[in-house]
C-alpha positions, 0 to 999 in steps of 0.5 A: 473435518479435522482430516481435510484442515490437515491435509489443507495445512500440510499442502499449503505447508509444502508450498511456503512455511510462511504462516500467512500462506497456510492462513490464505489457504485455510481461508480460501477452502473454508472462507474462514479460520476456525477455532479447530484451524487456528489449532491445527495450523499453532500444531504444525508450525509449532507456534503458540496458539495466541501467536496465530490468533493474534495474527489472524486478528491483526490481517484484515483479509483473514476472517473467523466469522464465514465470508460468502462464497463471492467476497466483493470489496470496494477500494474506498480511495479518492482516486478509485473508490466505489463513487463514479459520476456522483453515484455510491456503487456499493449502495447500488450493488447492495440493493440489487443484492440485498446485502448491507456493507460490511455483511455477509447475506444469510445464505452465504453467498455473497459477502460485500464491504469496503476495502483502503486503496488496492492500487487501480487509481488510474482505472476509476472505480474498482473492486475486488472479488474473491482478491481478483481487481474488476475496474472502471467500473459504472453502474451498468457493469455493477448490474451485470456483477449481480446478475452473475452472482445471483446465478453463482456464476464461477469467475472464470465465465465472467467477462475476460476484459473486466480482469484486464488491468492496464499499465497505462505508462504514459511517459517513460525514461531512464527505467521504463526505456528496457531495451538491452539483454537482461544478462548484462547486469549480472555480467557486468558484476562479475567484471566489477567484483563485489566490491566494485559492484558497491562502488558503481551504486554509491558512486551513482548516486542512488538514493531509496526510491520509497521516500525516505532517501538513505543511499541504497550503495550506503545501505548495501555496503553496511549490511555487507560489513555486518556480522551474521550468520547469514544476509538475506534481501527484501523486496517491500512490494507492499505499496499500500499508500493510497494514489501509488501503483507504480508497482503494480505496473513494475510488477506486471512488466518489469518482473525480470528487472527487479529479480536481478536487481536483487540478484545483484545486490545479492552478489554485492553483500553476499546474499544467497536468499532474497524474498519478495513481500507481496502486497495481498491486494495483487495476488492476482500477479503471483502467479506471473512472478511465479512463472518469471522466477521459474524462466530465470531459474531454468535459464541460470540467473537464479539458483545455484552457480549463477551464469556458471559463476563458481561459489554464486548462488542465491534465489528468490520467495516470494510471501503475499501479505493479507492487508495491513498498510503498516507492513509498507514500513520495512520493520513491520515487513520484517515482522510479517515475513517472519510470520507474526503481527506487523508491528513496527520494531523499535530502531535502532537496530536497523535491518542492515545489522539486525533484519529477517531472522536477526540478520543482516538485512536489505530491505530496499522498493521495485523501483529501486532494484530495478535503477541498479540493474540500469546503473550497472548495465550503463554506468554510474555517470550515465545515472548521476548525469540525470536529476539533480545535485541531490537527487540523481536519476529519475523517479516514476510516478503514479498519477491519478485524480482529477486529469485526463491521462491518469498512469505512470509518468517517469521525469528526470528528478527536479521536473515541476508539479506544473509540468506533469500536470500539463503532461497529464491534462490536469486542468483547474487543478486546485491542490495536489497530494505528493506522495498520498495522504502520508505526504505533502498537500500543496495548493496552486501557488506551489506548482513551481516546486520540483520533485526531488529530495532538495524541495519535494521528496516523494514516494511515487505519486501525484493526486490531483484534485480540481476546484470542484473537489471537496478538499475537506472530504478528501482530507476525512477520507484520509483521516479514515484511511490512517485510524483504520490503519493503525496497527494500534501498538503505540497511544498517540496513534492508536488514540489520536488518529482516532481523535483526529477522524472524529473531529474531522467528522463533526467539522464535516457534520457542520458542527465545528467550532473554533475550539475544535480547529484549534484541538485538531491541531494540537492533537495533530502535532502530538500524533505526529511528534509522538508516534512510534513509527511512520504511519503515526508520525505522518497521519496528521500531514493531511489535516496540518497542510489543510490547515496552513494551505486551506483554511477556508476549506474548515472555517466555512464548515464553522456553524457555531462561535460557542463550543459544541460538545461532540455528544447531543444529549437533547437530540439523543432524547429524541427517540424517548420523546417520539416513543412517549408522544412527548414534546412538552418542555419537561422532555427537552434538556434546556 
């Protein structure tokens, strides 16, 4: 055994040094990581062997308990979690296979669980086996999936159409419109020069497509100015916020456009390695990305002396994450690319200045490489005359929830709410979630406002809920998405979203009471005021908007006036009772 984790190890070793591959390769051969792995793998990379176990522990697509050879995971999203028609698919799966969530069954063959939101919300329900998407799916395909399983059937003779995954662009403009030579942006800088390549992004306008905003020409033109021994790009493709999948599409279709936006942003800040961090949950497209960094390669965009430009090079990784939310936050992302837990770094120093290996950084989204790639090929005029006075372009966004064309939308910023839901088919909408659960939830007499950063900033997407939707389950469900998410580091977060999913669950058990809406809300702004990074500080936004925008959803669910505690110590007694035959007045705590 040792021999074959060696040579596992040094092949995985040779294709990436990154941990995180060796670690998938380890887990892919043996379906787990063992203790004589984690010392073999600590060995090779030279690294202490609490650093790779820590790891291990912090990923949660890494096991040290044996997954079965078929590991199916349900997304548990709103928008493309495991209910269809008002049918729990993993409960029915689980009886045809005889397996309980979050087991693997006895003879190791087939493992089952629940999984956040692996970005197929514009396909309905949806799963992953073996890391592989299967979508919109219904109850007849679950049967097919277990009948197949049962028979050991490999994946390749599955039926092809179920690992067919739509982009489903619905709306295109300024970026989706891709309809000139693919050269004419890195052409284009040579003629502007580093410097005036800095201009033409500044000058446009263009502002970080992930949310928060900051000037991506700012950005480049710190980290060009820092000190360091090298600068080094990031892709952060790991877009985990429930209700986006923008870049999976992005990704899919527009692979060449963002390897030479950060071509060009390689040029601008004088950059001669870039990486891609992949999400884990689509590393089923690595293999295309693989193959579109090979064809640039072999057609003199990437490598050495870029388009015959003397003293140009610079080329591309690309590292897959392992399922861990928090890694969408750029420090955390940092920490991940380097190998370790994705803890969120105390800032400042901010990546421009001290990034991947403590050197200067960017770190910018798909969806923001690829604008630059459009503001050079057209101008920095052609760009800023789109949006508005602050928010200049456009903005692609993932749709999905209660409509009927959920999928990629692209607006000029400033377009309504009302707008994309009448493009999209929403009807009786009563709420829309900006941005996923981290961001703004608005009710029907906002549909007015406009997307961009003067009114309503949003990362890439829309979830639509109807009149008929439970906001309050929607909002549990979020709560659950960000205590499972925390990565744990700091007490607010680690302990309050927690303390806030708990809460939440008694108000949905019909056992709430004033007191406990008025603690929700308090625990609420402590988390949120008092987190250490992103995930902390917008975990309370559901639970506070829901408060401010539909009481009603709560207080309906309010049974009692008195204070309830959480624990029923005369219902816990019941067991006893029902054991002892006793029902008498002496077995009841009165």
């Amino acid at each position: 055994m040792t021999g074959l984790l060696r040579s596992v190890i040094s092949r995985a070793y040779a294709e990436s040094p990154n941990v995180l591959h060796v670690l998938y390769a380890l887990q892919r051969q043996f379906l787990h990581i063992s203790d004589e792995a984690v010392r073999e793998v600590a060995s090779h990379l030279e690294l202490p062997t609490s650093q790779v176990d820590a790891v291990i522990e912090f990923y949660s697509f890494f096991h040290r308990i044996p997954r079965g050879r078929y590991d199916i995971l349900f997304s548990n999203c709103t928008s493309c979690g495991y209910m269809a028609g008002g049918v729990n698919l993993m409960a029915v799966l689980g009886r045809q296979l005889e397996i309980v969530a979050g087991h693997t069954r006895g003879d190791g063959l087939v493992s089952m669980d629940q999984t956040s939101c692996i970005g197929m919300c514009d396909h309905g329900a949806a799963l992953l086996v073996n890391g592989i998407p299967i979508v919109s799916l219904d109850v007849a395909m679950i049967t097919r999936i277990a009948a197949l399983v049962e028979a050991a059937m490999p994946l390749e003779d599955w039926p092809a159409e179920w690992f067919h995954v739509e982009d489903n662009i619905r709306v295109n403009g300024l970026l989706l419109k891709d309809d000139l030579p693919e050269d004419i942006s890195l052409r284009a800088i040579f003629a502007h020069g580093a410097a005036g390549t800095l201009s033409e992004i500044i000058h446009s306008g263009l502002r970080g497509r992930g949310g928060a905003g900051f000037s991506t020409g700012m950005k480049w033109q710190l980290c060009r100015e820092a000190q360091g021994d090298a600068h080094y790009i990031v892709c952060n493709a790991d877009e985990g916020e429930p209700g986006t999948f923008k870049d999976r599409v992005l990704l899919h279709s527009y692979a060449d456009r963002l390897f030479e936006g950060m071509t060009v942003c390689a040029f601008a800040i004088g950059a001669k390695q870039g990486y891609l961090y992949l999400r884990g949950e689509y590393r089923y497209l690595l293999p295309h990305l693989q193959t579109v960094l090979s064809r640039r390669r072999e057609l003199g965009l990437l490598g050495g002396d870029i388009l015959g430009q003397p003293g140009f090079s610079f080329d591309i990784d690309i590292v897959v994450g392992a399922g861990a939310y928090i890694c969408g936050e750029e420090s955390a992302l940092i920490e991940s690319l380097e190998g370790k837990r994705g803890i969120p770094r105390v800032r400042p120093p901010f990546p421009v200045t001290h990034g991947y290996l403590g050197q200067p950084t960017v770190v910018n989204n798909v969806e923001t490489f690829i604008a630059a790639v459009h503001i050079l090929r057209r101008g920095s005029a052609w760009f800023k005359a789109v949006g508005t006075e602050k928010s200049a372009g456009s903005k692609i966004l993932s749709v999905s929830g209660d409509c009927a064309a959920p999928g990629i939308y692209e607006y000029p910023f400033g377009v309504t709410i009302r707008q994309v839901l009448d493009d999209c088919g929403a009807k009786n909408a009563q709420a829309v979630q900006v941005s996923g659960p981290s961001g703004t939830l608005i009710n029907s007499a906002e549909f007015d406002r406009k997307l961009g950063f003067d009114d309503l900033s949003t990362g890439g997407s829309l979830m639509i809920f109807n009149q008929a939707r439970d906001l309050l389950a929607v909002i549990v469900n979020f709560a659950h998405f960000f205590a499972h998410e925390s990565c744990g580091f700091c007490t607010p977060c680690r302990v309050g979203t927690v303390l806030l999913k708990n809460g939440l669950d008694k108000i949905a058990g019909g056992h709430g009471t004033r007191y406990d809406l008025d603690e929700m809300q308090r625990i609420a702004a402590l988390v949120k005021y008092r987190s250490h990074c992103g995930l902390g500080q917008t975990a309370a936004n559901p639970i506070l908007d829901g408060l401010q925008r539909f009481p009603q959803a709560f207080e309906q669910r309010l049974v009692h006036r008195d204070y309830e505690p959480h624990f029923d110590l005369d219902a816990a007694l019941e067991e006893a009772r029902q054991v002892s035959h006793r029902d008498d007045t002496a077995a009841h705590i009165e």
